[in-house]
C-alpha positions as CSV (number, residue, x, y, z in Angstrom):
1,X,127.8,-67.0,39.5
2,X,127.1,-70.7,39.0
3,X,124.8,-71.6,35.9
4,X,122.2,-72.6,38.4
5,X,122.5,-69.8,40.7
6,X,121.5,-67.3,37.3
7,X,119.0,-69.3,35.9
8,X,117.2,-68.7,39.5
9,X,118.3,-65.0,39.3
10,X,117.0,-64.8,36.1
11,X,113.5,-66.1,37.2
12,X,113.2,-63.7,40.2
13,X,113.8,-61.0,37.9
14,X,111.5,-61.8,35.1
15,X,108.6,-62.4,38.4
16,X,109.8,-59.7,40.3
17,X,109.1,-57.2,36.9
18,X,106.0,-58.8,36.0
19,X,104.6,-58.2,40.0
20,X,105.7,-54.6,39.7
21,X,104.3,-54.0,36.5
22,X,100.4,-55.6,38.0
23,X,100.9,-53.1,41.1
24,X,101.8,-50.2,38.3
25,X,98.2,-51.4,36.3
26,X,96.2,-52.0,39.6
27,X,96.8,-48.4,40.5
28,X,96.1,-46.9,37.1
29,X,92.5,-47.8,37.0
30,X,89.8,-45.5,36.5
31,X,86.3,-45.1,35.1
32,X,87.5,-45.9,31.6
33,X,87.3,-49.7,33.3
34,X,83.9,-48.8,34.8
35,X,82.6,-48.2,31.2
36,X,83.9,-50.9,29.3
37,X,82.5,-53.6,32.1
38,X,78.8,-51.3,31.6
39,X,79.4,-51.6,27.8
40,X,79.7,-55.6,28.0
41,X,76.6,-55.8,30.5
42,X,74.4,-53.6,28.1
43,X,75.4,-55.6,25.2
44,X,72.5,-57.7,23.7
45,X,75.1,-60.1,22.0
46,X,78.4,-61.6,22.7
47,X,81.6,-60.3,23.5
48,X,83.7,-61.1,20.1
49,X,87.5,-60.3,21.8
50,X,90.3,-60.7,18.5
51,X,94.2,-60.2,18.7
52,X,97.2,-61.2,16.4
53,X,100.0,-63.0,18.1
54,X,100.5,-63.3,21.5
55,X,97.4,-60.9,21.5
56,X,95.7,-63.4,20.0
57,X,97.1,-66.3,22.4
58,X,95.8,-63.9,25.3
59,X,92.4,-62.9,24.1
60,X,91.7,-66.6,23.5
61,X,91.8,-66.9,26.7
62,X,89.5,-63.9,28.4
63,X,87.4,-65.1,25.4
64,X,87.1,-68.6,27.0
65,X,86.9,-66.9,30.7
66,X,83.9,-64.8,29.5
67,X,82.5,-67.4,28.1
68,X,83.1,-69.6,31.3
69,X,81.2,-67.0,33.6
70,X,78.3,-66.3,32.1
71,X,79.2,-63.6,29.5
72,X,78.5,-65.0,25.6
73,X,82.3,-64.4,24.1
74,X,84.3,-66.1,21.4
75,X,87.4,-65.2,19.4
76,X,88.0,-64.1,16.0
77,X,91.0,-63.9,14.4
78,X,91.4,-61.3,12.6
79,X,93.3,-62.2,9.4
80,X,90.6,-64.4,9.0
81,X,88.1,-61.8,9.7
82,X,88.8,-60.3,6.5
83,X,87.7,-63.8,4.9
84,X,84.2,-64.2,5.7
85,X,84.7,-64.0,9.6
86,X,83.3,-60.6,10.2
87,X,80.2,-62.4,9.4
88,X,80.5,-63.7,13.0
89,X,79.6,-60.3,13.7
90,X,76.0,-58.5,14.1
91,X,74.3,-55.7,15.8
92,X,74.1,-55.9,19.5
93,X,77.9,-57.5,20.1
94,X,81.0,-55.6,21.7
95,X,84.6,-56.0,20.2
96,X,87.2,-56.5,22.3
97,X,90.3,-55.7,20.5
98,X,93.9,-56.2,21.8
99,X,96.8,-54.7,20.7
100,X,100.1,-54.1,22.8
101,X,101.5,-51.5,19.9
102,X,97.8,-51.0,19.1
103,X,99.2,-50.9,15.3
104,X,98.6,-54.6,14.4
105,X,97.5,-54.2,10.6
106,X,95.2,-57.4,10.5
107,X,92.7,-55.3,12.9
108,X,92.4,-52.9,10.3
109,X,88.9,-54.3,8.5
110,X,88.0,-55.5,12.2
111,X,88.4,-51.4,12.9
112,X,86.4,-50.6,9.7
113,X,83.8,-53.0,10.5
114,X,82.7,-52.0,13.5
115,X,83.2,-48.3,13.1
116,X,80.8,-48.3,9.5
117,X,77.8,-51.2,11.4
118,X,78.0,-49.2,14.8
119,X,79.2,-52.0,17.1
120,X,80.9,-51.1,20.5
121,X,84.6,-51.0,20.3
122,X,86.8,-51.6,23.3
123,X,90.6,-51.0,22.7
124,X,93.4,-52.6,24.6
125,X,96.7,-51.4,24.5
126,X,99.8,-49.9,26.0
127,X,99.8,-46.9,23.5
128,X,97.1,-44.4,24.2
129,X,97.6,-42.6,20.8
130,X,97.8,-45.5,18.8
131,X,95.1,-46.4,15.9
132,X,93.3,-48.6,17.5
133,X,92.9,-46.6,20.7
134,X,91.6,-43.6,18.8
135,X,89.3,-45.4,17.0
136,X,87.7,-47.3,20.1
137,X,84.8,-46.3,22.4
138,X,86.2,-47.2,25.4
139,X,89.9,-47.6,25.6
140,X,92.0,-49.9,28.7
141,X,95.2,-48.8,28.6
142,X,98.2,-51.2,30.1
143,X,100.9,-49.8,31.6
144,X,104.2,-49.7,28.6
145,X,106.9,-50.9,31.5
146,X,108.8,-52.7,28.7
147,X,109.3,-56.6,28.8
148,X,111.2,-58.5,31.5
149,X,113.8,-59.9,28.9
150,X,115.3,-56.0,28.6
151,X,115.1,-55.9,25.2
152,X,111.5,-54.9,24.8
153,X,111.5,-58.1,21.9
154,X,110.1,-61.0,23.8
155,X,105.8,-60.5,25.2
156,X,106.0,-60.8,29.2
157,X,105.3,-57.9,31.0
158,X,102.4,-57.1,28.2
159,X,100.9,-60.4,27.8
160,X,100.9,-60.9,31.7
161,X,99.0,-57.6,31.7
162,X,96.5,-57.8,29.2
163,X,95.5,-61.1,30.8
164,X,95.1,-59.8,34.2
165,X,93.0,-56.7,32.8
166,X,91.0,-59.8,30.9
167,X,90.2,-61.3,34.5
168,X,89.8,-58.1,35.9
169,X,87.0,-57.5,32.9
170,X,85.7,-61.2,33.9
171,X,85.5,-61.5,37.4
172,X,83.8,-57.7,37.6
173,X,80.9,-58.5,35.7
174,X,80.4,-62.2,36.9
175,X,80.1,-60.1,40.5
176,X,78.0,-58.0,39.1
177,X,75.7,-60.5,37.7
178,X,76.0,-62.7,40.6
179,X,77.2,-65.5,38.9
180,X,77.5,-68.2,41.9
181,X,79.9,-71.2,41.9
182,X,76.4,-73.2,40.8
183,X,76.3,-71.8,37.9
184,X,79.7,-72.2,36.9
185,X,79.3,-75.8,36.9
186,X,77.2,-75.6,34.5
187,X,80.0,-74.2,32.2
188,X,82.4,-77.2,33.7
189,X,80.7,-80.1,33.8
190,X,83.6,-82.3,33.0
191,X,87.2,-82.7,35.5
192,X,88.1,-82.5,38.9
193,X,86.2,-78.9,39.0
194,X,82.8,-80.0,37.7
195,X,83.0,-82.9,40.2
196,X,83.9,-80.4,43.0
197,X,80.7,-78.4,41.9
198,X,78.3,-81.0,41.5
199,X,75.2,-81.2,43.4
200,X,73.3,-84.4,44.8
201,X,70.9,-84.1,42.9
202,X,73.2,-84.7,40.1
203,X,74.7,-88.2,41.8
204,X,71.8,-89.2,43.7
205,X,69.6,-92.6,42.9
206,X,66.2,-91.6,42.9
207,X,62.8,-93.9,41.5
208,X,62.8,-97.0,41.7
209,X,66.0,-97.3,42.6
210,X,65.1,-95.7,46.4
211,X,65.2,-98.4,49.1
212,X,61.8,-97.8,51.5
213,X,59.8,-99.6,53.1
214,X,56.6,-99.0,55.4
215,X,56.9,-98.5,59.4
216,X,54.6,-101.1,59.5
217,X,56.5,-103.2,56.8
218,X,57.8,-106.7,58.4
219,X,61.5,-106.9,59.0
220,X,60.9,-109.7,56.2
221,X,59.9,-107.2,53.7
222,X,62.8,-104.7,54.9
223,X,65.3,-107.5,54.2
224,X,64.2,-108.0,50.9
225,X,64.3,-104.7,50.4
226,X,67.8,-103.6,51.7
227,X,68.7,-107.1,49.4
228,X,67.6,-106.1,46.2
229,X,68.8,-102.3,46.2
230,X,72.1,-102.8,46.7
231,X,72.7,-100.4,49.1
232,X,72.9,-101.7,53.1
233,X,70.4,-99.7,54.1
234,X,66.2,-98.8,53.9
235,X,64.9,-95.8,54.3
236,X,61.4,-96.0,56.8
237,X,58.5,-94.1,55.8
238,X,55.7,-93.0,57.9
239,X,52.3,-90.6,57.2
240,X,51.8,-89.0,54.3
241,X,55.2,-91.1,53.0
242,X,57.2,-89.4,55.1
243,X,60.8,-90.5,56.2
244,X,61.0,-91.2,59.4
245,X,63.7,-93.6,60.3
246,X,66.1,-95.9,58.8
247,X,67.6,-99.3,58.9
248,X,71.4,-99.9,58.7
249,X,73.3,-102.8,59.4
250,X,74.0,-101.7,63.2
251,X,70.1,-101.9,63.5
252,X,69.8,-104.8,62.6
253,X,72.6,-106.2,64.6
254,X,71.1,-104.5,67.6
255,X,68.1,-106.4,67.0
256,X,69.2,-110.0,66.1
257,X,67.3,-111.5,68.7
258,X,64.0,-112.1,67.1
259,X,64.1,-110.0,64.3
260,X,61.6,-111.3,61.5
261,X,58.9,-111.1,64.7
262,X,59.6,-106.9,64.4
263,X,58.6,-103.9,62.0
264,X,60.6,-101.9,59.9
265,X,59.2,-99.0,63.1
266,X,60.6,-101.3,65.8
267,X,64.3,-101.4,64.4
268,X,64.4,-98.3,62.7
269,X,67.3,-95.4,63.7
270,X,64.6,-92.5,64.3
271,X,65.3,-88.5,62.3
272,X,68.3,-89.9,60.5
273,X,70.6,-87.4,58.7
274,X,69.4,-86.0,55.7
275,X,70.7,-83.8,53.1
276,X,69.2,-81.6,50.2
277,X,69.3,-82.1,46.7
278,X,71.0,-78.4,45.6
279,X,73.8,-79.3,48.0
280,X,77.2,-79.5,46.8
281,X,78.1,-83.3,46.3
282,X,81.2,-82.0,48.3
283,X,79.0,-81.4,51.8
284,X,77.8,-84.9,51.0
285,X,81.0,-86.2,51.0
286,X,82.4,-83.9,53.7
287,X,78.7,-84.9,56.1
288,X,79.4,-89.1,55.7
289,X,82.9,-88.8,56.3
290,X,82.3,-86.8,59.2
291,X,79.4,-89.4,60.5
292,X,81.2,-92.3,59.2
293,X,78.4,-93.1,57.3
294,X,78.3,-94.3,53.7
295,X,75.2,-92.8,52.6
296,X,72.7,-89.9,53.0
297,X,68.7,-90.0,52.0
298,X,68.0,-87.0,50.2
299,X,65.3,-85.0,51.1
300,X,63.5,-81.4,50.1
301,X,62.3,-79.6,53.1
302,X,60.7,-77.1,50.9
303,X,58.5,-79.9,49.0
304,X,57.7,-82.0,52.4
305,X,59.5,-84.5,54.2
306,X,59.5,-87.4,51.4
307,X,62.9,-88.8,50.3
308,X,63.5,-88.3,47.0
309,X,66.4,-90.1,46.8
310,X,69.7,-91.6,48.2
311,X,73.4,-90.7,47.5
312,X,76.3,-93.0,48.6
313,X,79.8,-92.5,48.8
314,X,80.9,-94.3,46.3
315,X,78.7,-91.9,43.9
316,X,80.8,-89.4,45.3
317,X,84.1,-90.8,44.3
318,X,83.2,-91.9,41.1
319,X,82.7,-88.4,40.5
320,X,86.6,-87.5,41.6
321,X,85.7,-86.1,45.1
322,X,87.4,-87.6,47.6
């Protein structure tokens, strides 16, 4: 076997193991994971998850997905938990403790702690009669199928399992709290995901900044108006400041031939397409492109037909859509 040929062998083996091993711990769960996600919901506190090691490397991580989704979660580590750390803790949090051999020594105050100030303990580990399982409310066990280097030295199969059974923990209480793509951008303003997730509210030009003009404005007026906003276009309001039409640059093309003799009503494109301001940014984007339009007026159909402001395409990929 060429040196290429078992460095791919060697890679199919290691996902092929790790695959089996999330079938093996999809299968084995029961109402022990029921009561560790009605544990975390109870909780009047945070979630304060702590590991040593790869643990440690891991629970950082459901820490910061917790955190991400609407849960309150940090990490502690626990060595320096027993230096003024376990401060971090109070009444009303839930410990999430991981621990493959569920042995790891510098849990042992973080064990003590929480069993002598009565805070929730959730144990995760491969070894149901290990310390820290005995000593926790709720344990999750992971499957002990070894790790894929053979020797049972090098974290795979555990790590890759104690972070699905973190996502697991995650994803079944943001379901359960209806935790909506909305509010996750709230946790990820920032990137290529918080622009994906940002409404038009957020990138629209509202204020003073809104091009409008009367119905019975003077093309004049409208011209000056389209000028000084920057943005080819006036919005047309009617009654009650209602918008009712607007004027793009095919408008006034059409209507070249005595054009400063007409209103902003005679030139006007009538019901033009509007979009709401607690749309995705995305549906913005996805609406002009589908138009070929480069901008949408923004208006609230719950608080009357006035525009309340104007979102263009380039505010869209400024953002990173696009």
């Amino acid at each position: 076997m060429s040196g290429s040929e078992h460095f791919l062998a060697t890679a199919r083996q290691v996902v092929t193991d790790e695959a089996r091993a999330l079938d093996a711990l999809a299968a084995g769960f029961d109402e022990r994971f029921a009561d560790a996600v009605r544990l975390i919901l109870k909780a009047e506190g945070r979630v304060i998850v702590s590991g040593i090691g790869k643990s440690g490397h891991i629970g950082r991580k459901i820490a910061a997905t917790l955190a991400s989704t609407g849960t309150p979660a940090h990490f502690v580590h626990p060595a320096e938990a027993s230096h003024g750390d376990l401060g971090m803790l109070s009444k009303g949090d839930v410990v999430l403790a991981i621990s493959n051999s569920g042995e790891a020594p510098e849990l042992a105050n973080l064990l003590v702690f929480t069993r002598r100030f009565d805070i929730p303990l959730i144990g995760l580990s491969s070894r149901p009669e290990s310390t820290l399982m005995t000593q926790a409310d709720v344990q999750l066990e992971i499957p002990a199928l070894g790790e894929a280097c053979g020797y049972g030295i090098v974290p795979s199969i555990s790590t890759t399992l104690t972070l699905a059974m973190g996502d697991a923990l995650a994803i079944a209480i943001m379901k359960h709290r209806d935790f909506r793509p909305e509010n996750f951008r709230d946790f990820h303003p920032g990137g290529k995901l918080g622009a994906r997730l940002s409404k038009v509210r957020d990138l629209m030009h509202g204020g003073d900044a809104l091009p409008l003009v009367a119905e019975t404005s003077p093309m004049s007026e409208a011209l000056l108006e389209i000028s000084q906003k920057g943005f080819g276009v006036a919005g047309v309001t009617g009654a009650e400041n209602a918008l009712t039409g607007i004027i793009t640059d095919g408008d006034l093309r059409r209507h070249m031939d005595g054009l400063l003799s007409q209103t902003a009503a005679d030139v006007m494109t009538s019901s033009p397409t509007t979009i709401g301001p607690d749309a995705l940014a995305e549906e913005a984007l996805a609406v002009m492109n589908a138009r070929k339009i480069t901008c949408l007026f923004v208006v609230d159909a719950t608080q009357g037909p006035q525009a309340l402001g104007l979102i263009h395409i380039h505010d869209c990929l400024r953002a990173g859509l696009g």
